[in-house]
C-alpha positions as CSV (number, residue, x, y, z in Angstrom):
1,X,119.2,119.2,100.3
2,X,116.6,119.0,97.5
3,X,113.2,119.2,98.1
4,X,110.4,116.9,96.4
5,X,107.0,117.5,96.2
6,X,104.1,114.7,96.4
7,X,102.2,113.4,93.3
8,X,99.8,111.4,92.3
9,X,101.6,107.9,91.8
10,X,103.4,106.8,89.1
11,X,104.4,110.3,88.1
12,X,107.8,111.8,89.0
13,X,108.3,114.2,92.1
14,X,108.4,117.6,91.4
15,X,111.5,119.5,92.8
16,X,110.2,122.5,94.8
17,X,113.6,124.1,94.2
18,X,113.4,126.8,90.7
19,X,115.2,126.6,88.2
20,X,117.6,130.1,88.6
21,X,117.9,132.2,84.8
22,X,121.8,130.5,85.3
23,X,120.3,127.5,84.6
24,X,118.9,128.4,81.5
25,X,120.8,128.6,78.1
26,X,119.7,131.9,76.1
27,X,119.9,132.1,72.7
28,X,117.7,133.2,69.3
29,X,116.4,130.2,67.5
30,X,118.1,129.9,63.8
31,X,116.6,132.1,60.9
32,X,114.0,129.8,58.8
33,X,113.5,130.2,55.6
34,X,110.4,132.8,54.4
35,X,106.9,129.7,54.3
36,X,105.8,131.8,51.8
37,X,108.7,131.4,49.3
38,X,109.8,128.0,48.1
39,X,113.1,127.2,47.2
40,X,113.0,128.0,43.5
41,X,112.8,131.9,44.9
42,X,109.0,131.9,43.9
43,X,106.3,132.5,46.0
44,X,103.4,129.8,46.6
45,X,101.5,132.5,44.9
46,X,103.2,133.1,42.1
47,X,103.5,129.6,41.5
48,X,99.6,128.8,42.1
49,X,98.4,131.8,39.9
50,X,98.8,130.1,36.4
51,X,96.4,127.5,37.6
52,X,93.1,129.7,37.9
53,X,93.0,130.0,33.9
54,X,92.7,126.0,33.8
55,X,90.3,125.8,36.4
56,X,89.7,121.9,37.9
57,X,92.7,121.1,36.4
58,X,95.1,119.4,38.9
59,X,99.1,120.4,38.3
60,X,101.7,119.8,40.5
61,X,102.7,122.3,41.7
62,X,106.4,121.2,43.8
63,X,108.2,118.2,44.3
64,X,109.9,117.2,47.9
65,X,112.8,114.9,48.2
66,X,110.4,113.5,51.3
67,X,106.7,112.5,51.7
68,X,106.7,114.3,54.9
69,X,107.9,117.4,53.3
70,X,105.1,117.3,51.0
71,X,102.6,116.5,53.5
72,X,103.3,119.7,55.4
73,X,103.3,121.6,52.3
74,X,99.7,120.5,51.6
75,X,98.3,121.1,54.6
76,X,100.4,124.7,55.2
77,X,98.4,125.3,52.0
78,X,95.3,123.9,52.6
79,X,94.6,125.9,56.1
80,X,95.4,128.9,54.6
81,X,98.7,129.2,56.6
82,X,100.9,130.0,53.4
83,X,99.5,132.9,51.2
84,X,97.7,132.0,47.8
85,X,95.8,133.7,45.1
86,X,92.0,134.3,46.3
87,X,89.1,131.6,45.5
88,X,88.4,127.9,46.2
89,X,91.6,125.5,46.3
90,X,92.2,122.3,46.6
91,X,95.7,120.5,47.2
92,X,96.9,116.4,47.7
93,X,100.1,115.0,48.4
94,X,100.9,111.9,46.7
95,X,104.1,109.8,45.8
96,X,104.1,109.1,42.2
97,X,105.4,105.3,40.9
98,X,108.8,106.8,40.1
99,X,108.7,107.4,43.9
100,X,108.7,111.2,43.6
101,X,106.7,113.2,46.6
102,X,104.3,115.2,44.7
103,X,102.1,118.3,46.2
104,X,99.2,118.7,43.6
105,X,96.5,121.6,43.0
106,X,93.7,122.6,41.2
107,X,91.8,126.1,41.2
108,X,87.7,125.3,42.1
109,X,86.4,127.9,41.3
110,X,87.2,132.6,42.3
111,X,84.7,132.4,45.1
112,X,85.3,130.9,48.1
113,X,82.4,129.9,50.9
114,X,79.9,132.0,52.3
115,X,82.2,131.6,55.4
116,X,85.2,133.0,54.1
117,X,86.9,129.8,54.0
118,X,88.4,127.8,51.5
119,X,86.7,124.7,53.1
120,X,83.7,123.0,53.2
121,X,83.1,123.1,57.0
């Protein structure tokens, strides 16, 4: 017999029997590609550092075959979660009228703020 628990209404009961490590399925999750690498086999870095001698000068810098993809890209950038060259940044998605899924940057400036961060709050 299976126990249930009481809950507040309009949730679902909570069996009170665990779940036994049987029950569980074990396994590694698949290997995922290096962030920091792009599929050209360059690094983001390598790829951002010809911008800082055309500082303010936006370039794009990767196309995706999705908006999404690009989207992530930018912000993965943007909060410092893939690596880039040291200084101010800044990076926009955008899809271009022949529909491609652009990820844009421009070098600011080889400072970045008093805070240490590449943003402005």
């Amino acid at each position: 017999m299976v126990m249930q628990l009481k809950t507040r209404p309009g949730r679902p009961a909570i069996n009170a029997n665990p779940v036994t490590e049987a029950e569980v399925r074990w396994e590694n999750p698949p290997e995922f590609p290096d962030i920091d690498t792009t599929d050209d086999g360059h690094t983001w870095y390598e790829r951002l550092m010809p911008l800082r001698k055309r500082p303010k000068c936006w370039a794009v810098i990767r196309t995706y075959a999705t908006m999404a993809r690009a989207n992530n890209a930018t912000n993965n950038l943007s909060h410092d979660i893939i690596r880039k060259p040291s200084g101010r940044w800044e990076f926009k998605s955008a899809m271009t009228a022949a529909g491609e899924f652009n990820v844009y940057a421009r070098f600011l400036s080889r400072t970045a703020y008093a805070n240490g961060n590449n943003s402005k709050h």
